[in-house]
KOLRO-657291 format. One record per atom (N, C-alpha, C): residue in three letters; atom name; x, y, z. Coordinates in steps of 0.05 Angstrom, whole numbers, plus 32768, in hexadecimal, padded with zeros to 4 digits. Example, Ala and Ser with C-alpha at 12.3 -4.5 7.8 and 13.67 -1.06 7.14 Angstrom:
# KOLRO-657291
+-----+------+------+------+------+
| res | atom |   xx |   yy |   zz |
+-----+------+------+------+------+
| ALA |    N | 8108 | 7F8E | 809C |
| ALA |   CA | 80F6 | 7FA6 | 809C |
| ALA |    C | 8108 | 7FBE | 809C |
| SER |    N | 8101 | 7FD3 | 808E |
| SER |   CA | 8111 | 7FEB | 808F |
| SER |    C | 8102 | 8001 | 809D |
+-----+------+------+------+------+
END
This chain:
# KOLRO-657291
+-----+------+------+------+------+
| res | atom |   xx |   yy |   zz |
+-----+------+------+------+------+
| UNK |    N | 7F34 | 7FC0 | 823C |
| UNK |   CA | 7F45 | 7FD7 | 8236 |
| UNK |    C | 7F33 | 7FF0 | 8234 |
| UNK |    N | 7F3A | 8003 | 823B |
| UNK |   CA | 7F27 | 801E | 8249 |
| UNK |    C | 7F2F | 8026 | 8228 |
| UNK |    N | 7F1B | 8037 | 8221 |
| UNK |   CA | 7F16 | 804A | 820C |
| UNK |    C | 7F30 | 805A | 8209 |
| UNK |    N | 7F35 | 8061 | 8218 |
| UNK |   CA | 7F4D | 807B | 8218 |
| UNK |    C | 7F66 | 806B | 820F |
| UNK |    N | 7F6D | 8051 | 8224 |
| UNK |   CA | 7F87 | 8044 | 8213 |
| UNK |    C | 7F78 | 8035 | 81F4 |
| UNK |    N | 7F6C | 802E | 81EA |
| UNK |   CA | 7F64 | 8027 | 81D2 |
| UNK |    C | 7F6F | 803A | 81BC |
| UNK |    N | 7F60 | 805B | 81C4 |
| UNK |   CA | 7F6A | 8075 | 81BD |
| UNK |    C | 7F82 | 8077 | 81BF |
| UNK |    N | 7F9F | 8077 | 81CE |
| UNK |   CA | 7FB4 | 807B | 81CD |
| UNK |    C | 7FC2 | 8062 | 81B6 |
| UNK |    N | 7FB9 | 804B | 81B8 |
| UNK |   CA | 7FC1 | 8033 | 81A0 |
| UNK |    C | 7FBD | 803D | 8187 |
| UNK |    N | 7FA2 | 8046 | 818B |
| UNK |   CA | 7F9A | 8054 | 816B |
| UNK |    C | 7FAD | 806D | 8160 |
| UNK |    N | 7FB1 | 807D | 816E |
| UNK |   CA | 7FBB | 808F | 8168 |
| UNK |    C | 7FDD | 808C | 8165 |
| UNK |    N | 7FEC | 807F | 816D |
| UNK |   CA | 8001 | 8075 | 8171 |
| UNK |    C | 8009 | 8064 | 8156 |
| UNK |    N | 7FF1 | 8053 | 814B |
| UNK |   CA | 7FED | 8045 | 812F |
| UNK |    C | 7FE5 | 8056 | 8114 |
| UNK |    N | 7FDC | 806D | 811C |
| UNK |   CA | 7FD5 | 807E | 810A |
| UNK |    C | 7FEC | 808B | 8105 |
| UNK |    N | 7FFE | 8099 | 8118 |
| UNK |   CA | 8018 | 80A7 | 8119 |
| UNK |    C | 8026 | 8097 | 8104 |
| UNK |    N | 8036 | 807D | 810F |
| UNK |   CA | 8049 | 806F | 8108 |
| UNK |    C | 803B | 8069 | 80E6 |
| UNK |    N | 802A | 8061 | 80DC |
| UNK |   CA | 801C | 805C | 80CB |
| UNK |    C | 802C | 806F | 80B6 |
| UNK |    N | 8024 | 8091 | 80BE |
| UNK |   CA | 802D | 80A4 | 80B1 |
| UNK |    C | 8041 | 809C | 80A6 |
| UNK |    N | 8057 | 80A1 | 80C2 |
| UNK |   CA | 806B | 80A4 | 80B9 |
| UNK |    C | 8082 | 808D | 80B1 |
| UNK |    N | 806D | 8081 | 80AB |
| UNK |   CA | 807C | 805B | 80A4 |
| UNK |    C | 807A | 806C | 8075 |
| UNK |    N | 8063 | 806F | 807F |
| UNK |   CA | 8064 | 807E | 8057 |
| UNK |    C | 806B | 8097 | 8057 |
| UNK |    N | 8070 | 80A9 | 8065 |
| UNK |   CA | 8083 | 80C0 | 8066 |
| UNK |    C | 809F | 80B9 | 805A |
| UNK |    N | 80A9 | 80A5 | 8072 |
| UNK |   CA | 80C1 | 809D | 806C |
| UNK |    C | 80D0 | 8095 | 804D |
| UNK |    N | 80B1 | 8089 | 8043 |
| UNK |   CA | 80C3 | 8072 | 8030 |
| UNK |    C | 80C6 | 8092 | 8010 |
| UNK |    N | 80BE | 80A4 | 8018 |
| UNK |   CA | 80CA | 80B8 | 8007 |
| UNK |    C | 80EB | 80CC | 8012 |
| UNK |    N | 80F7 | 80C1 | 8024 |
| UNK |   CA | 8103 | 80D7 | 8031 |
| UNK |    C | 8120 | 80C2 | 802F |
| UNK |    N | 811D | 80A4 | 8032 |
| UNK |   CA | 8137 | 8094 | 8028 |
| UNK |    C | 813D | 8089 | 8012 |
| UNK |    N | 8159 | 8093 | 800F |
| UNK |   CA | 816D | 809E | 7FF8 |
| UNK |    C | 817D | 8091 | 7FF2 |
| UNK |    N | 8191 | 8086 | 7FE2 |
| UNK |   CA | 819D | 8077 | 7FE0 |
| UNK |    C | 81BC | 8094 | 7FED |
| UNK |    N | 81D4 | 8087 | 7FFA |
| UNK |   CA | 81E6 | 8097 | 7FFE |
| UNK |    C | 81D9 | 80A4 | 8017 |
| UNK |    N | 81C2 | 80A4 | 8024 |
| UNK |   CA | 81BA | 80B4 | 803F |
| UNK |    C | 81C9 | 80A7 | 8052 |
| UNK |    N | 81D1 | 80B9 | 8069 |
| UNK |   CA | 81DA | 80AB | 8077 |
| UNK |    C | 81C7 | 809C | 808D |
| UNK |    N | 81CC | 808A | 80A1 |
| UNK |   CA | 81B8 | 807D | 80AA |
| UNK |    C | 81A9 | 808B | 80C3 |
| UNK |    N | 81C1 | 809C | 80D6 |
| UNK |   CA | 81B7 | 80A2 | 80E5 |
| UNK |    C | 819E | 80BC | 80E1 |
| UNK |    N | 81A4 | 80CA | 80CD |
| UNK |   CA | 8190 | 80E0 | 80BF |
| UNK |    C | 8172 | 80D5 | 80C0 |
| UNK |    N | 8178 | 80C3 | 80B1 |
| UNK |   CA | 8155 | 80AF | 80A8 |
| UNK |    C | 814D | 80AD | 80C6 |
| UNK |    N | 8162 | 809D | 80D8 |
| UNK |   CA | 815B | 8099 | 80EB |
| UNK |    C | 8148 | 80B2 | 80FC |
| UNK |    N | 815C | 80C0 | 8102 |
| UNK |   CA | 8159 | 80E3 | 810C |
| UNK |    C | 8138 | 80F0 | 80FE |
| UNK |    N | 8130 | 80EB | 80E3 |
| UNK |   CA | 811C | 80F8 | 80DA |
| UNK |    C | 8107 | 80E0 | 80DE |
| UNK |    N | 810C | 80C7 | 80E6 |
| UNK |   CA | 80EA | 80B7 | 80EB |
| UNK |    C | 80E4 | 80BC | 810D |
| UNK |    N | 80FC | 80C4 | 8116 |
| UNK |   CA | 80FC | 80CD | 8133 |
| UNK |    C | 80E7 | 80E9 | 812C |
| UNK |    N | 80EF | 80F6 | 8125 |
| UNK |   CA | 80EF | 8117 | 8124 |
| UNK |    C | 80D1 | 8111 | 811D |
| UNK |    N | 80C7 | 8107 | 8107 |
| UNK |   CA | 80AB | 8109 | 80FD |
| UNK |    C | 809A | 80F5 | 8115 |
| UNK |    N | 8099 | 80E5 | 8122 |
| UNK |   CA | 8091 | 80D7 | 8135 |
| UNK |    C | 8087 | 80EE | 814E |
| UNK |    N | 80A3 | 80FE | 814F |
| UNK |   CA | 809A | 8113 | 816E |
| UNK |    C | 8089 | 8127 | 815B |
| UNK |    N | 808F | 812F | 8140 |
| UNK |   CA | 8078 | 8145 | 8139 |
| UNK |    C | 805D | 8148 | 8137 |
| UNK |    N | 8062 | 8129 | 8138 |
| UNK |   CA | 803B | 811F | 813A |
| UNK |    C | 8037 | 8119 | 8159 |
| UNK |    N | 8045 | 8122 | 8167 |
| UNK |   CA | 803C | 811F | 818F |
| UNK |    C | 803C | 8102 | 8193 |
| UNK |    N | 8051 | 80F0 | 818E |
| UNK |   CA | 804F | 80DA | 8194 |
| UNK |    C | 806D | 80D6 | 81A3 |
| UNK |    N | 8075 | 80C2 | 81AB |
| UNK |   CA | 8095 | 80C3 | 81B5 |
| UNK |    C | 80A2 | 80A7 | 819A |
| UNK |    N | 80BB | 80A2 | 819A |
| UNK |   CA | 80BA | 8094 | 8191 |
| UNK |    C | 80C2 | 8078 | 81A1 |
| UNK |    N | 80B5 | 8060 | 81A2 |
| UNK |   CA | 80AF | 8043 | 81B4 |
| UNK |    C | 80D0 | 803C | 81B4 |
| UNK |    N | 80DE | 8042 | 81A0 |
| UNK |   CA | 80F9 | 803A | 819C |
| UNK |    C | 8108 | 8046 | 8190 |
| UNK |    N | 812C | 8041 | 818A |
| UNK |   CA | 812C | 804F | 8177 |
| UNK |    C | 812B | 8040 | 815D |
| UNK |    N | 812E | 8056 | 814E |
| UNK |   CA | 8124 | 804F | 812E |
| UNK |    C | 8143 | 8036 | 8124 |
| UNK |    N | 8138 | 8026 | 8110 |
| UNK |   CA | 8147 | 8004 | 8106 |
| UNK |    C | 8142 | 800F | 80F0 |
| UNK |    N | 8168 | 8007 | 80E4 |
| UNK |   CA | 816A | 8012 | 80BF |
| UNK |    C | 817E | 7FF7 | 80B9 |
| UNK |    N | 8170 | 7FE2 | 80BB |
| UNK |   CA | 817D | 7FCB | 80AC |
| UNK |    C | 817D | 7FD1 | 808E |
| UNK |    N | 8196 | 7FCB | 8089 |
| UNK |   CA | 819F | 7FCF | 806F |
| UNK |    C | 81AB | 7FAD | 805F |
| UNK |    N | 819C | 7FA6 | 8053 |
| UNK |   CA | 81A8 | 7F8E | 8045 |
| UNK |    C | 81AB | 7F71 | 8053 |
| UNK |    N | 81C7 | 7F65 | 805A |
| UNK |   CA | 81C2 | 7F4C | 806B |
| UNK |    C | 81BA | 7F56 | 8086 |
| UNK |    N | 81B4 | 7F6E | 8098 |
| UNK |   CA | 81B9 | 7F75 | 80AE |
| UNK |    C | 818C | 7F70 | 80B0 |
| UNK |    N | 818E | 7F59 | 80BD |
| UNK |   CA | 816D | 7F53 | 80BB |
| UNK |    C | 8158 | 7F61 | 80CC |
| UNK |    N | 816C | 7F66 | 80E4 |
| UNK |   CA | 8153 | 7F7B | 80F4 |
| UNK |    C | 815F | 7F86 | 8111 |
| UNK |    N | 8156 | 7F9D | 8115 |
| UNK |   CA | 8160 | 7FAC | 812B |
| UNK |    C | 8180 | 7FBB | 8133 |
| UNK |    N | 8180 | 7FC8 | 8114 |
| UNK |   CA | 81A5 | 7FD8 | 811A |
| UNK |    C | 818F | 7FF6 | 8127 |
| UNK |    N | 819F | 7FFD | 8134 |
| UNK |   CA | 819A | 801A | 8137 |
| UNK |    C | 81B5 | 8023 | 8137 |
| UNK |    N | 81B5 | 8041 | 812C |
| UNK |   CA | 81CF | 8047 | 8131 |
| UNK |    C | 81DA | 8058 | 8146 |
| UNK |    N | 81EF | 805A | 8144 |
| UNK |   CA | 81F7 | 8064 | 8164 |
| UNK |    C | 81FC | 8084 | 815D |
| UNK |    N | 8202 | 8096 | 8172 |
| UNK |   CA | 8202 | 80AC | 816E |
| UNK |    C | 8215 | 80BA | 8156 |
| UNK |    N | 822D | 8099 | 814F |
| UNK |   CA | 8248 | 80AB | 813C |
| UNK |    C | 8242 | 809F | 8125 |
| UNK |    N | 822D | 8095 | 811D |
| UNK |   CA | 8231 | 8084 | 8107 |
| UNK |    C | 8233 | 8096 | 80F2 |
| UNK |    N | 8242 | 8082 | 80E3 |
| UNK |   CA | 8244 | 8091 | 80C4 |
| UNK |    C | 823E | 8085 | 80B0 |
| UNK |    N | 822D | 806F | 80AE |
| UNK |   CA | 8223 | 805B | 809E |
| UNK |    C | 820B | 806A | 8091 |
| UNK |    N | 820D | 804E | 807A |
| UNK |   CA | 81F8 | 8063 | 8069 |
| UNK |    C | 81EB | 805A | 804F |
| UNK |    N | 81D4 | 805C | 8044 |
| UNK |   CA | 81C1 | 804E | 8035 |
| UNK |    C | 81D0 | 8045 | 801C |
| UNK |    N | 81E6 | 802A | 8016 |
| UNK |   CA | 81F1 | 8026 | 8006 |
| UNK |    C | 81DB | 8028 | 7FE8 |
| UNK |    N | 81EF | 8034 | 7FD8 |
| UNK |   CA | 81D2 | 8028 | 7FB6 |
| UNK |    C | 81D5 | 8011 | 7FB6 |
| UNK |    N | 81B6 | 8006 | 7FA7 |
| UNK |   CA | 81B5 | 7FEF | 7F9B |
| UNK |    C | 81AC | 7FD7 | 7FBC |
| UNK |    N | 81A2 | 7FE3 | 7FD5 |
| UNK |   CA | 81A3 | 7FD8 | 7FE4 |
| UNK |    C | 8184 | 7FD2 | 7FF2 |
| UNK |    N | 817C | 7FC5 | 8001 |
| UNK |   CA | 815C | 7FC0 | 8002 |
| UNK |    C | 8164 | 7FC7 | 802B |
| UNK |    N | 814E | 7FD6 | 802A |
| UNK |   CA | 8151 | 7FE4 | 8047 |
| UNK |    C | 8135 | 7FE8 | 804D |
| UNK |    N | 8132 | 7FDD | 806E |
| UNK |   CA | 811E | 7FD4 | 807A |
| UNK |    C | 811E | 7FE7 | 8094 |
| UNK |    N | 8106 | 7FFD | 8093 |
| UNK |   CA | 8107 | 800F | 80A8 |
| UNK |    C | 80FA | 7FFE | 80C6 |
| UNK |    N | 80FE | 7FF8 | 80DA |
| UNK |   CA | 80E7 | 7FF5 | 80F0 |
| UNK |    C | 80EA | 8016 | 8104 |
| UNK |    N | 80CA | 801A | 810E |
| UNK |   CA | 80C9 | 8034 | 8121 |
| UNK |    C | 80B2 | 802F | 812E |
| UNK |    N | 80B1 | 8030 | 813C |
| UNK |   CA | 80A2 | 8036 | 8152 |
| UNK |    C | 809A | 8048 | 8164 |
| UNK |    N | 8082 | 8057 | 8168 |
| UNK |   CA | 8078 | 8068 | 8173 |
| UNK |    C | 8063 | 8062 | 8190 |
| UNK |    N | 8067 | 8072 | 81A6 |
| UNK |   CA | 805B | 8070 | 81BC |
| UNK |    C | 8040 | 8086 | 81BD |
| UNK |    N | 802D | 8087 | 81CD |
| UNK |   CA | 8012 | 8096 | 81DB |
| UNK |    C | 8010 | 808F | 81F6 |
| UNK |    N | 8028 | 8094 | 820E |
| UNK |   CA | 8022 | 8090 | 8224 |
| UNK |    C | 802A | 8077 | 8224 |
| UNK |    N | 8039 | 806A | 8220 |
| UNK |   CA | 8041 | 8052 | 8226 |
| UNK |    C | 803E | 8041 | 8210 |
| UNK |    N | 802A | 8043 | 8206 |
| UNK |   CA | 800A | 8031 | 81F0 |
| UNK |    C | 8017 | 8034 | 81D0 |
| UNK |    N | 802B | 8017 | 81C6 |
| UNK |   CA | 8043 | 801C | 81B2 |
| UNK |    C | 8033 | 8014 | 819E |
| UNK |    N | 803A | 8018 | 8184 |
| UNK |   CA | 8037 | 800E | 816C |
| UNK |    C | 8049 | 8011 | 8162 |
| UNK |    N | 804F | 7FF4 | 8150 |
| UNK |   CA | 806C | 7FF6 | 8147 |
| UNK |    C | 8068 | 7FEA | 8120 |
| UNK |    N | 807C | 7FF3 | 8110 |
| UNK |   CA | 8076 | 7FE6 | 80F8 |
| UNK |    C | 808E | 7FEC | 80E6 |
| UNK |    N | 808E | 7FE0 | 80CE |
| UNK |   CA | 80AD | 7FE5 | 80C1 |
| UNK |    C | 80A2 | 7FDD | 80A8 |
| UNK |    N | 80B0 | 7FE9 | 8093 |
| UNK |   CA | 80B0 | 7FF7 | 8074 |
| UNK |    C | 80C9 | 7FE9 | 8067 |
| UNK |    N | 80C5 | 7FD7 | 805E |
| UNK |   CA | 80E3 | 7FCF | 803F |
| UNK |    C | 80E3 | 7FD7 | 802E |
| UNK |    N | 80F6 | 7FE7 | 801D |
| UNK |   CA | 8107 | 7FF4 | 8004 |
| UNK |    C | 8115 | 7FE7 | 7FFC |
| UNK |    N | 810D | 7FE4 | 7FE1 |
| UNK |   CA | 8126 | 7FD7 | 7FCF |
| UNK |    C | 8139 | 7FF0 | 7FB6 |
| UNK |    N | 8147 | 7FEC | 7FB9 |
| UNK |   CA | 815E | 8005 | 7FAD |
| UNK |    C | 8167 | 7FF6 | 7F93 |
| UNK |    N | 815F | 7FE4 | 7F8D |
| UNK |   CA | 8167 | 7FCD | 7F79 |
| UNK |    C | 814D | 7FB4 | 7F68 |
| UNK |    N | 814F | 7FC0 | 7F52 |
| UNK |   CA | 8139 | 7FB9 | 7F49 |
| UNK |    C | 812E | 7F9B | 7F46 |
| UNK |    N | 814F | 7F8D | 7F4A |
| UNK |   CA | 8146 | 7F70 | 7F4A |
| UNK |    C | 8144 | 7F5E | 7F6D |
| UNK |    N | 813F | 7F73 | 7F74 |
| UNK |   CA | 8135 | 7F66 | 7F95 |
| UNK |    C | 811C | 7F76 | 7F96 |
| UNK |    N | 8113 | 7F76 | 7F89 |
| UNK |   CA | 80F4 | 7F85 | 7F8D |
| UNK |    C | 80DC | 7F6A | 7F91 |
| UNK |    N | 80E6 | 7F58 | 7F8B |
| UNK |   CA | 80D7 | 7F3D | 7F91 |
| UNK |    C | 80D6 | 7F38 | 7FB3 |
| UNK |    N | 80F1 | 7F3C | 7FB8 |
| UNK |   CA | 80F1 | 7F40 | 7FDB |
| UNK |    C | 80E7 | 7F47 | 7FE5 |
| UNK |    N | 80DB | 7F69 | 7FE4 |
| UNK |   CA | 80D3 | 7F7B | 7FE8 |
| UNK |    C | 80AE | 7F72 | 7FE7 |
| UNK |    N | 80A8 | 7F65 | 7FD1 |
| UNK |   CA | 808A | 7F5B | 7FC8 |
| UNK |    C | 8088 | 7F43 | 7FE1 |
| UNK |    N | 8097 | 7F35 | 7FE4 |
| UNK |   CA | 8099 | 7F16 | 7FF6 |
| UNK |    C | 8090 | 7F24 | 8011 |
| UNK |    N | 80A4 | 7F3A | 8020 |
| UNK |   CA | 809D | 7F3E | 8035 |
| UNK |    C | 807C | 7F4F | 8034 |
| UNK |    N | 8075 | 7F60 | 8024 |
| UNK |   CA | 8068 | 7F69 | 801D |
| UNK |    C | 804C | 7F59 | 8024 |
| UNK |    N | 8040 | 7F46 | 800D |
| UNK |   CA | 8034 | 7F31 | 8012 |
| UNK |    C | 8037 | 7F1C | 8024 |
| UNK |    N | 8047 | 7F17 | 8034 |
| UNK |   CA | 804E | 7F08 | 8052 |
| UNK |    C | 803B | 7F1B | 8064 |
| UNK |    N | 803D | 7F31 | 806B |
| UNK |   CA | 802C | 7F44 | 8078 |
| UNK |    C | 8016 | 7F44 | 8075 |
| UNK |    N | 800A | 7F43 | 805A |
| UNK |   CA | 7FEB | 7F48 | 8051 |
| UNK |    C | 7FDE | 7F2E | 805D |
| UNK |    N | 7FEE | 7F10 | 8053 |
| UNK |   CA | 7FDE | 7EFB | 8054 |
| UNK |    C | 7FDF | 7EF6 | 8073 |
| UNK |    N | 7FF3 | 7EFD | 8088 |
| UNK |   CA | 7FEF | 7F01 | 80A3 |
| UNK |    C | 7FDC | 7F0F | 80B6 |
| UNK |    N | 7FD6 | 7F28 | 80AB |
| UNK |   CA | 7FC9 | 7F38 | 80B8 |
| UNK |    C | 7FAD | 7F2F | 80AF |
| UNK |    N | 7FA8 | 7F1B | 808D |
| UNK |   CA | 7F84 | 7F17 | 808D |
| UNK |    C | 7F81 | 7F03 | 8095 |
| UNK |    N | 7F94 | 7EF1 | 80AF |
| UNK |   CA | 7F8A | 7EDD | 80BD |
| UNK |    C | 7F90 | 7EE5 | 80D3 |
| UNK |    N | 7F8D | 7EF8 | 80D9 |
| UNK |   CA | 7F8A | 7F04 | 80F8 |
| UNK |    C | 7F6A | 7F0F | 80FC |
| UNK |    N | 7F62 | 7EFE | 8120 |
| UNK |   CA | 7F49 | 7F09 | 8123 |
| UNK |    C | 7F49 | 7EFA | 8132 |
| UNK |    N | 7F30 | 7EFD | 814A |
| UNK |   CA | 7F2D | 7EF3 | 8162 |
| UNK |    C | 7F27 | 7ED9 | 8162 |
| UNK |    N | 7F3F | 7EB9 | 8173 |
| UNK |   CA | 7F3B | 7EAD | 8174 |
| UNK |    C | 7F4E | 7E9E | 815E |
| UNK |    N | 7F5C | 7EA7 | 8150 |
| UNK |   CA | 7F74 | 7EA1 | 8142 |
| UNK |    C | 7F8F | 7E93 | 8152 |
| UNK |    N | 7F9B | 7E89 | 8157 |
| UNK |   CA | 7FAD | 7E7F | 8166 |
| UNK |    C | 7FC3 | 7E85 | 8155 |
+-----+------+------+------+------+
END
């Protein structure tokens, strides 16, 4: 892999990175979905990146990949645990990652589960891992 695409991965993981913790101050309970949607878009192009897809606002049983359509009117019920995924491009070269919110204090264990599922995944990753 040439230096330069290495450089577009990096920077593409740095972007999304941001705005993966940007986000988790900007959703609201009562927001509507497409908005959240609209502003992880919006912050993605302000940092010169495109975005790899569009932005996923699973809300509750809905486990992964709603986007909404141009009329939606749906919207961050209270009391509800909502899982952003976004994805950002550098020339093709994606990085992708997603953020869970709990709106309800007794699913905040959920929130820790997926949480630590990630950590103990990513410290057994390394060359030669299957």
């Amino acid at each position: 892999m040439s230096p330069e695409v290495v450089e577009h991965y990096h920077k593409a993981g740095r972007v999304i990175a941001e705005v993966r913790e940007k986000i988790k101050d900007v959703v609201k309970e009562g927001m509507p979905i497409l908005t959240l949607c609209e502003e992880v878009e919006f912050l993605i192009k302000e940092m010169h990146c495109k975005p790899a897809f569009p932005c996923n606002v699973d809300v509750n049983e809905v486990a992964a990949h709603y986007t909404s359509p141009a009329d939606d009117v749906s919207f961050i019920p209270s009391g509800s645990v909502v899982k952003i995924d976004l994805g950002a491009h550098v020339n093709g070269y994606i990085a992708d990652t997603a953020v869970t919110l709990s709106f309800d204090a007794n699913r905040e264990s959920m929130v820790w589960a997926v949480e630590e599922a990630l950590e103990r995944a990513v410290a057994m990753v390394r060359p030669g891992v299957k």
